[in-house]
DOKOL-922711 format. One line per field, with one value per residue: residue in one letter; x, y, z of N, C-alpha, C in turn. Coordinates in steps of 0.05 Angstrom, whole numbers. Layout:
N
rest (A,...)
nx (X,...)
ny (Y,...)
nz (Z,...)
cax (X,...)
cay (Y,...)
caz (Z,...)
cx (X,...)
cy (Y,...)
cz (Z,...)
END
This chain:
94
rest (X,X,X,X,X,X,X,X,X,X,X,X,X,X,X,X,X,X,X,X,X,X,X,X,X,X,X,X,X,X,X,X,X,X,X,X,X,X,X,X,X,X,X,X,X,X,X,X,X,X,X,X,X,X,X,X,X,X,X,X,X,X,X,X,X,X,X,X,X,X,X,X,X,X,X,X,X,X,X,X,X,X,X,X,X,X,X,X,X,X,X,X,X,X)
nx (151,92,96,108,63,32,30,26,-28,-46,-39,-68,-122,-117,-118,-161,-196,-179,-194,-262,-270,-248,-288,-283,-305,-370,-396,-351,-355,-357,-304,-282,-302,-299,-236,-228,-252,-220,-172,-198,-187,-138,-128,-139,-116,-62,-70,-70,-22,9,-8,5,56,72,55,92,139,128,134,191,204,191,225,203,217,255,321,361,418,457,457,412,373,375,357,310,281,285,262,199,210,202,153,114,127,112,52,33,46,12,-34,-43,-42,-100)
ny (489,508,530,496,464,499,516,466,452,495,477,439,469,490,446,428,463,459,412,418,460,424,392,340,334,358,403,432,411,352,344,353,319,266,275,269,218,186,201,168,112,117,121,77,37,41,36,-27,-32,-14,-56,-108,-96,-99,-143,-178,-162,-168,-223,-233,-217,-265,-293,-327,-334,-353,-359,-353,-380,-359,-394,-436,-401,-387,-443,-447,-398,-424,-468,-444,-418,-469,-492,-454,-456,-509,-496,-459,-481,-533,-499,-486,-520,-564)
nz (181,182,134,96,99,78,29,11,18,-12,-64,-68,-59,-106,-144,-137,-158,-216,-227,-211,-254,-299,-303,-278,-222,-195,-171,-115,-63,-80,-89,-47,-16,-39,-25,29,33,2,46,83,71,67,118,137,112,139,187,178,164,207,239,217,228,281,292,268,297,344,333,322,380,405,390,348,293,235,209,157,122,58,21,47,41,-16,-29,-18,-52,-94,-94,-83,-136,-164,-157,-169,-220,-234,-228,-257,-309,-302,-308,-356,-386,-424)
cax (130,67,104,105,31,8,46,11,-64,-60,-22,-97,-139,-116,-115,-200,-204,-173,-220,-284,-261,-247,-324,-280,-329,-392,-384,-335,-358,-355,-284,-280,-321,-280,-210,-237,-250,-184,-158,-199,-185,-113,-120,-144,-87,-37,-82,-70,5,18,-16,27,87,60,44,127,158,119,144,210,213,176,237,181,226,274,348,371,442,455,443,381,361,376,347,272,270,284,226,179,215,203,125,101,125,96,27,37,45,-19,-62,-45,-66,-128)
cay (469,520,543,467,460,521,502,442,466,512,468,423,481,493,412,421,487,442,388,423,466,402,363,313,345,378,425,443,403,336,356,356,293,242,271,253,190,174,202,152,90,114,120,40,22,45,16,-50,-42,-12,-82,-127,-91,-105,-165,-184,-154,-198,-248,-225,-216,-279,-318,-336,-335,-379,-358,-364,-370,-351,-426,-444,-373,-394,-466,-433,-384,-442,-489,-432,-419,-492,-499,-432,-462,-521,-494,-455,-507,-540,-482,-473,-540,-563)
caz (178,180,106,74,92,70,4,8,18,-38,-83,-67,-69,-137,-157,-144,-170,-242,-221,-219,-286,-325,-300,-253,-198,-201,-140,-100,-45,-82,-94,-12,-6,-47,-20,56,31,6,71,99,67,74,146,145,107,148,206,173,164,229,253,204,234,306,289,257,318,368,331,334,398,427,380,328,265,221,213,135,105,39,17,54,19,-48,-29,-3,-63,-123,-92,-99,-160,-180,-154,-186,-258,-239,-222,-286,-331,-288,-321,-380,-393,-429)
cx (105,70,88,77,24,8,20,-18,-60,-51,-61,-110,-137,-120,-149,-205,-208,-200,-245,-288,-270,-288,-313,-303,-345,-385,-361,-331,-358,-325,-272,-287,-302,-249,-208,-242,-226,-166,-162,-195,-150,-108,-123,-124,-67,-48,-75,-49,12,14,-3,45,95,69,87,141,153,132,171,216,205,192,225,189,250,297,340,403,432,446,419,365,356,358,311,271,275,267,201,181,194,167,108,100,103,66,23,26,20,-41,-59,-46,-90,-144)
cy (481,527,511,461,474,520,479,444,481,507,455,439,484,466,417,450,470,433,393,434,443,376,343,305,366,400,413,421,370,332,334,327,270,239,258,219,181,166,179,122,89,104,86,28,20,28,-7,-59,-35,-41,-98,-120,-97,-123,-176,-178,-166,-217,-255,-230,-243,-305,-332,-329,-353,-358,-369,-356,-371,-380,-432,-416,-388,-418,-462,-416,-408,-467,-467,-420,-446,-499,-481,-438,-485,-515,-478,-463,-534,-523,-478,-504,-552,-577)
cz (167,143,79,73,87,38,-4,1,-9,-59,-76,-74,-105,-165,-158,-153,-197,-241,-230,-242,-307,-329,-284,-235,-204,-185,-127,-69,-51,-85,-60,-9,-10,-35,6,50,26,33,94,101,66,98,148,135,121,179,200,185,190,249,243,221,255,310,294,275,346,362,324,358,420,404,360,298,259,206,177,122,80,17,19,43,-3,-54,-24,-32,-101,-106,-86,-123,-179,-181,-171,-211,-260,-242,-252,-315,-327,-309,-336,-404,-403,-413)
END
């Protein structure tokens, strides 16, 4: 494990070494700055989805979903088939 991250880190160190080279980043430390951010708007994402997923398995488990055969499938995905053209053909309307 300690191998793949060390891999990892200096596979990055070397991605902002590029970075600051090419003008991406002025310093070294803006380099640093922007990847924490990522990290942190990752971390909210996955906050989100871990809450969607939460969310879908409550409602699982508290019986809070609808059963489809391959019919009532086909029947649910050609009336949003059929509304989407309509709305479509709505906007493109003068």
């Amino acid at each position: 494990m300690n191998r793949v991250l060390n891999h990892r880190l200096n596979h990055q160190d070397r991605h902002n070494a590029r970075s600051v080279q090419a003008g991406t980043f002025s310093p070294a430390d803006e380099a640093l700055r922007e990847a924490v951010e990522l990290l942190e708007q990752r971390k909210t994402e996955l906050q989100g989805i871990r809450g969607l997923v939460k969310e879908g398995l409550d409602d699982l488990d508290s019986g809070n979903y609808e059963d489809f055969t391959d019919e009532s499938l086909r029947e649910l995905f050609d009336g949003i088939e059929s509304r989407g053209r309509q709305r479509l053909t709505a906007e493109r309307r003068p």
